[in-house]
C-alpha positions in Angstrom: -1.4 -4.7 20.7 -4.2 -2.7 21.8 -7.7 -2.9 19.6 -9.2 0.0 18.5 -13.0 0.6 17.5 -14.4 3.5 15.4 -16.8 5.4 16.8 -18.7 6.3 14.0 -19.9 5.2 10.4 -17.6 8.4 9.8 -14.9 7.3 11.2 -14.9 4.0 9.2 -15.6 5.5 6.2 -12.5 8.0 6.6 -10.2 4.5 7.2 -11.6 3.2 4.2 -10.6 6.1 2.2 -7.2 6.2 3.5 -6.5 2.8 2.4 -8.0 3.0 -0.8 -6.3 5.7 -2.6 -3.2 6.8 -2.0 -0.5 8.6 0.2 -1.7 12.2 0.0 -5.3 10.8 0.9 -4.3 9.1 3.4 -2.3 12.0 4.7 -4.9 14.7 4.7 -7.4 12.3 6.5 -4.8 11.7 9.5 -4.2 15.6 9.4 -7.3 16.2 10.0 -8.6 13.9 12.1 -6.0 12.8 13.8 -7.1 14.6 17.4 -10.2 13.6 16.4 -10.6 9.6 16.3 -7.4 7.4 17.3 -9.0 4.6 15.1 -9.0 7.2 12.1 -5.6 8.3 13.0 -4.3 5.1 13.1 -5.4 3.6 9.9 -4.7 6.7 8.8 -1.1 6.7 9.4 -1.0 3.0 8.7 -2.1 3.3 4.9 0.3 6.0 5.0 3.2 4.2 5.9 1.6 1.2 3.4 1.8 3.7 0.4 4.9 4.7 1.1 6.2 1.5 1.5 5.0 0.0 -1.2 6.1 3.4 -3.3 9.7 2.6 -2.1 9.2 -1.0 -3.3 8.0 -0.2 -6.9 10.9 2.2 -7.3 13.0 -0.7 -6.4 11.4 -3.0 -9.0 11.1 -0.6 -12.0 14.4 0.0 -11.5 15.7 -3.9 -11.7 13.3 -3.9 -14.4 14.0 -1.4 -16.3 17.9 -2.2 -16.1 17.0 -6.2 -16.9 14.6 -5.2 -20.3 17.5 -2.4 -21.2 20.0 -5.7 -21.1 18.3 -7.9 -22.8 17.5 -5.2 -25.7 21.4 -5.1 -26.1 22.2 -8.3 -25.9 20.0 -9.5 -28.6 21.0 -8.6 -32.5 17.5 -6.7 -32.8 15.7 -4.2 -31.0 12.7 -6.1 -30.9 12.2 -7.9 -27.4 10.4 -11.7 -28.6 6.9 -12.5 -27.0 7.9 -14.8 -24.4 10.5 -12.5 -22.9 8.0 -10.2 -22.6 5.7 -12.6 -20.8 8.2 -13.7 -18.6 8.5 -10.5 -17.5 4.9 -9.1 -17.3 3.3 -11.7 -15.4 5.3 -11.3 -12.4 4.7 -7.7 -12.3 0.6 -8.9 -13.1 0.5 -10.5 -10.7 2.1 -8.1 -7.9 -0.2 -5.5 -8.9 -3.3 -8.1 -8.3 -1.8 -8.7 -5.0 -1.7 -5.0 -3.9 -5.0 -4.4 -5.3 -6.4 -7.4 -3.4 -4.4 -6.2 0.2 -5.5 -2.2 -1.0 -9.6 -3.8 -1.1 -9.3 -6.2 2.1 -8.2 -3.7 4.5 -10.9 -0.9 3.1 -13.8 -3.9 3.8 -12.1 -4.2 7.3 -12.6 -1.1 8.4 -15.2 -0.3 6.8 -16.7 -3.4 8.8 -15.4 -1.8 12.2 -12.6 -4.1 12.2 -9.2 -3.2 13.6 -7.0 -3.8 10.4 -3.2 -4.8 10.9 -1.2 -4.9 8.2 1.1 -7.9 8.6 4.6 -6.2 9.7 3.7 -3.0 9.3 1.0 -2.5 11.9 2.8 -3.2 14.9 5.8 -0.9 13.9 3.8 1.7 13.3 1.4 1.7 16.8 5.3 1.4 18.5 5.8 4.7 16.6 2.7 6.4 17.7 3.0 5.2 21.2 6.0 6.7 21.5 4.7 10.1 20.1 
């Protein structure tokens, strides 16, 4: 795993904006500075990859969820889901979101800090894909 610097407070502040919003942002910024910076382009196409993932992983949940909430609506006699079902199911999904935010806001102060930001898993699999490029 090779470490790679930014050059630039530009180049840092690109990264940052590449993790902190989402896919498209982060997909423009690699567009266009990809032959520009390989620390831009590769937290560039690292947030990419994070959005996306974590797109395909929220599809995934509001699906269960939406099939789980749609079962217990027909199972009971009323319409009306009770308070604590509700909790029981919000709070997991309360605290996922925290936890996304919180990964979404470390790795912007990373790199805005210069630091070469890994995100666990993903990281290495995508510097093997650009390697291989």
């Amino acid at each position: 795993m090779r470490k790679i610097k930014p050059k630039s407070l530009e180049d840092k502040i690109l990264a940052a904006i590449s993790h902190f919003f989402n896919v498209i942002v982060a997909i423009i910024v690699w567009a266009v500075q990809k032959d520009k910076s390989k620390y831009v382009r590769f937290q560039a196409i690292q947030a990419a990859a994070y959005h996306i993932l974590i797109s395909i992983i929220n599809a995934i949940i509001f699906t269960v969820a939406f099939a789980y909430i749609f079962t217990i609506i027909f199972k009971s006699e009323s319409l009306v889901i009770r308070e604590d079902s509700l909790w029981k199911i919000a709070s997991p999904f309360l605290l996922y979101i925290l936890v996304l935010w919180l990964t979404r806001l470390i790795a912007t102060i990373c790199v805005l800090r210069g630091k070469d930001f890994r995100y666990p898993w993903l990281g290495k699999r995508v510097e093997k894909f650009l390697n291989n490029k």
